[in-house]
C-alpha positions in Angstrom: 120.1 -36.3 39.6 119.1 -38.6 41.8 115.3 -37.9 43.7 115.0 -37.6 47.3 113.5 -40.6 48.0 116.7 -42.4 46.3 118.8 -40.5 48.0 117.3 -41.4 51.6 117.1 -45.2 50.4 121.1 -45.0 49.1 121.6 -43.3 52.8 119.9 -46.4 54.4 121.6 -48.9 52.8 124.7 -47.6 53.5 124.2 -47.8 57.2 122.7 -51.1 57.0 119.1 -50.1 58.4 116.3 -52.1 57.2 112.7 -50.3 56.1 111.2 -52.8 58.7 113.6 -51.2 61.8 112.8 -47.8 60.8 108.7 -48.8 61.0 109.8 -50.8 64.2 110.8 -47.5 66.2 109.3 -44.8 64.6 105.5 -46.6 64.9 105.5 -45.6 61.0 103.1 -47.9 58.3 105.9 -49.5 56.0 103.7 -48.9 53.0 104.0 -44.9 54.0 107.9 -45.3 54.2 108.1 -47.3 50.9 106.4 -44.3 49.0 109.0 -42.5 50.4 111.6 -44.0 48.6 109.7 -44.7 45.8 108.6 -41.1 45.5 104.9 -42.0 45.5 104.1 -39.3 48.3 100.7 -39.1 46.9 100.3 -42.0 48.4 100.3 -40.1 51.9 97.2 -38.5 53.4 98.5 -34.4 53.5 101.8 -32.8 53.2 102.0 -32.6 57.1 102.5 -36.1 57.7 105.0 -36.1 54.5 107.3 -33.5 56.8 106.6 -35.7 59.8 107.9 -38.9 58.2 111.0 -37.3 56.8 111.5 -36.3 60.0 111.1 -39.3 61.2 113.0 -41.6 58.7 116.3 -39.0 58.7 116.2 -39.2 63.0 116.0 -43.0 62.8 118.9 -43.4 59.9 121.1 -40.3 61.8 121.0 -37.9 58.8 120.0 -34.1 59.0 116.6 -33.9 59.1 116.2 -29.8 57.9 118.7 -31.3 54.9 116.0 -33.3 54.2 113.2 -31.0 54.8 115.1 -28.6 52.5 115.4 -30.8 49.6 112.0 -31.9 49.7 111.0 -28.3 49.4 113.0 -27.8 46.8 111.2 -30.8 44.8 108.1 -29.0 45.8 108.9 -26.3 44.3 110.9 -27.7 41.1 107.3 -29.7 40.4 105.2 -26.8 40.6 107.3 -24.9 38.0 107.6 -27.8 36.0 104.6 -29.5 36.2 105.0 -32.2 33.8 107.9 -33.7 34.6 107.0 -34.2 38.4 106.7 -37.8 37.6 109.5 -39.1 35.8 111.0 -40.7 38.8 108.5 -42.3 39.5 107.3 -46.1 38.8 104.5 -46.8 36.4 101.3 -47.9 37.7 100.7 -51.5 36.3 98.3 -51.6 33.7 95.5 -54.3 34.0 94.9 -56.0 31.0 91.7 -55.3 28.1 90.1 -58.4 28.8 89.7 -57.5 32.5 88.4 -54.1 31.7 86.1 -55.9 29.5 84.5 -58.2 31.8 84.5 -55.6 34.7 82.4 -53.2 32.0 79.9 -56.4 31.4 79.7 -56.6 35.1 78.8 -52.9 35.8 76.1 -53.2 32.7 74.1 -56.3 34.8 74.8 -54.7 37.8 72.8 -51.6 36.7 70.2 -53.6 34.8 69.4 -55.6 37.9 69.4 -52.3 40.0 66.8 -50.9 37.3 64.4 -53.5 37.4 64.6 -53.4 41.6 63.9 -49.9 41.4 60.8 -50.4 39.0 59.2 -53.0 40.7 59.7 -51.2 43.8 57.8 -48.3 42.3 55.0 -50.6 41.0 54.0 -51.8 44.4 54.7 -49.0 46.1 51.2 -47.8 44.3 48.7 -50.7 45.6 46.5 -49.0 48.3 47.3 -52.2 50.0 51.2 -50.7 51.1 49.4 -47.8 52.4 50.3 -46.6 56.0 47.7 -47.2 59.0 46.1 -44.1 60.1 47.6 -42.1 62.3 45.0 -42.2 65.2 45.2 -45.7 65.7 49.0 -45.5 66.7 48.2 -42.2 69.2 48.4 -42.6 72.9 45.0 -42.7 74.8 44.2 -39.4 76.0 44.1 -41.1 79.8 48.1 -41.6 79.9 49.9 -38.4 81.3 53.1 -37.7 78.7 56.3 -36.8 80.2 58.1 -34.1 78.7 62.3 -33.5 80.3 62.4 -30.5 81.3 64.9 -28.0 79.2 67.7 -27.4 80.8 67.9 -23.7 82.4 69.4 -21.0 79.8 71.9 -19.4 81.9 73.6 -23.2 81.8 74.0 -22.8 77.9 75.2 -19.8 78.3 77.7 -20.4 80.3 78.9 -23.6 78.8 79.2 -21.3 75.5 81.4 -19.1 77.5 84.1 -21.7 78.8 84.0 -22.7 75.0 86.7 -25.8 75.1 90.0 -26.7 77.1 91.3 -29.9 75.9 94.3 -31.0 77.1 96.6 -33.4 75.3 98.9 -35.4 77.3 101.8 -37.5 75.4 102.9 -41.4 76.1 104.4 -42.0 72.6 105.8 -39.5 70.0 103.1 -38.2 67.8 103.0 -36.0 64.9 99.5 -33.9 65.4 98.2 -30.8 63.5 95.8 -28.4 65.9 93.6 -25.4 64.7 91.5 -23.7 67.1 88.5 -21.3 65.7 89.8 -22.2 62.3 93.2 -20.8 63.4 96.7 -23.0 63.1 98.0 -23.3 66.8 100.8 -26.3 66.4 102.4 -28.5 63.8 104.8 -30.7 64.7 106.0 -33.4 67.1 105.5 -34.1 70.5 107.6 -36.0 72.0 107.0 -38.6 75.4 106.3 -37.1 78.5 105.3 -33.6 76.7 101.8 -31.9 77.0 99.8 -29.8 75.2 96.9 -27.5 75.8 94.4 -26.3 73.7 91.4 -23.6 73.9 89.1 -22.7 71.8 85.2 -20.5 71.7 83.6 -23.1 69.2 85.5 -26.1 68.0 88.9 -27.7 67.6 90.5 -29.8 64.4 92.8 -32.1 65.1 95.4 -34.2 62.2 97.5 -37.1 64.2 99.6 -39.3 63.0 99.9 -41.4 66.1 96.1 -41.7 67.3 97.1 -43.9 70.2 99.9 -42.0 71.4 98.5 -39.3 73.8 95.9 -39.2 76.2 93.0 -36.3 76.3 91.2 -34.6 78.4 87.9 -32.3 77.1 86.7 -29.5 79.6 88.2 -31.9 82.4 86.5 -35.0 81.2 88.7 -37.9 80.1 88.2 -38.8 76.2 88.1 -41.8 74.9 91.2 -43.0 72.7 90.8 -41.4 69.0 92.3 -44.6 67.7 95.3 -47.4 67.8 99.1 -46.8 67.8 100.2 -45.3 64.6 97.2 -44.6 63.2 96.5 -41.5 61.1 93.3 -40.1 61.7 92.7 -36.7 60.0 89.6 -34.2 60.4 88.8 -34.9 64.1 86.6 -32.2 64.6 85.7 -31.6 68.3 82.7 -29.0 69.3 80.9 -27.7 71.9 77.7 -29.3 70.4 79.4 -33.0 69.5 82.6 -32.5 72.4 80.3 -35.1 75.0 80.2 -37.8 71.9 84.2 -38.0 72.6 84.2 -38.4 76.1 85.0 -41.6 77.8 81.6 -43.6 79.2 81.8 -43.6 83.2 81.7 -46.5 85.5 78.4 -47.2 86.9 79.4 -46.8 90.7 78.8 -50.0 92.6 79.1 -49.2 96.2 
């Protein structure tokens, strides 16, 4: 029987669609659609951006994409009751030769040698009363200079910024496959296409899996973000707070006028 990813390549081919059009308009990596067909979908960070990409690839070759979803649940579940034969369709991992291995080992062995000898000298003169730290009076402030201290902001203001919690807003130029759990809570998985928006709210943080990191815009409490990364980049584990959400913001413009 022939595996999934065979079957999408023999489906390809017979439309005359090159790997290199399909990464053309769907913004996918071509070494992520090549583990496709090879079956190496280990080779892919996280089973959502599997699903995404098979959606992706069947759209762009004009297949059923749920067909395809369906079979590739049925390998899923085919390799976990037969565990040991989940890679026979698979290619073989080249093998590097003994003498490499070798050399690498001999390499590693100097490697931690030198490392070891660093270290001990390090210790040695880390022990002359020479290396010792000045006191700590002579590097003190003279008693005659006034310290500023910032003043803390108010806490109502805390308060009530952990009230609000977090609105982001996601706005879509480019389709984008994106994962979104609020409170440690799955909201959305799936794709958004152009044109679409999303909104998200949340009490203490939000985690965010895209697979297009250049194709949206956001917006955090109102505040513009700065991009989360380029066109068809996967980013995973964008964790957004209400202690770290100002680190994601876009800088602002001095104002000239």
């Amino acid at each position: 029987m022939a595996s999934l990813g065979q079957e999408l390549r023999r489906e390809r081919e017979l439309r005359g669609i090159s790997l290199r059009e399909i990464a053309d308009s769907t913004r996918i990596s071509l070494r992520f659609l090549q583990a496709i067909e090879e079956d190496h979908l280990d080779r892919i960070p996280g089973e959502f951006f599997v699903r995404a990409i098979l959606r992706s690839y069947a759209r762009s070759i004009g297949i059923d994409e749920h067909q395809v979803l369906n079979k590739y649940q049925e390998m899923q579940t085919f390799e976990e009751q037969h565990p040991g034969r989940e890679n026979e369709n698979k290619t073989p991992p080249r093998q590097l030769p003994p003498v490499f291995s070798r050399k690498r080992m001999r390499f590693v062995a100097a490697a931690i040698g030198v490392i070891a000898l660093g270290l001990a000298l390090l210790y040695v003169f880390s022990l002359s009363p020479e290396k010792e730290p000045p006191a700590l009076q002579e590097t003190q402030l003279p008693a005659s200079l006034p310290v500023m201290i910032p003043e803390s902001p108010p806490a109502a203001e805390a308060v009530v910024e952990e009230i609000q919690g977090l609105r982001l807003r996601i706005d879509f130029i480019e389709e984008t496959w994106l994962h979104v759990y609020a409170d440690g809570e799955s909201i959305w998985d799936g794709i958004k296409a152009m044109g679409e928006s999303l909104e998200v709210t949340a009490e203490r943080e939000v985690l965010l899996h895209v697979g297009n990191a250049g194709g949206f815009g956001l917006t955090i409490n109102g505040q513009k973000a700065k991009p989360l990364g380029s066109r068809g980049a996967i980013r995973q584990d964008i964790r957004i707070t209400l202690g770290n959400y100002r680190d994601y913001l876009a800088s602002e413009e001095p104002d000239e006028s």
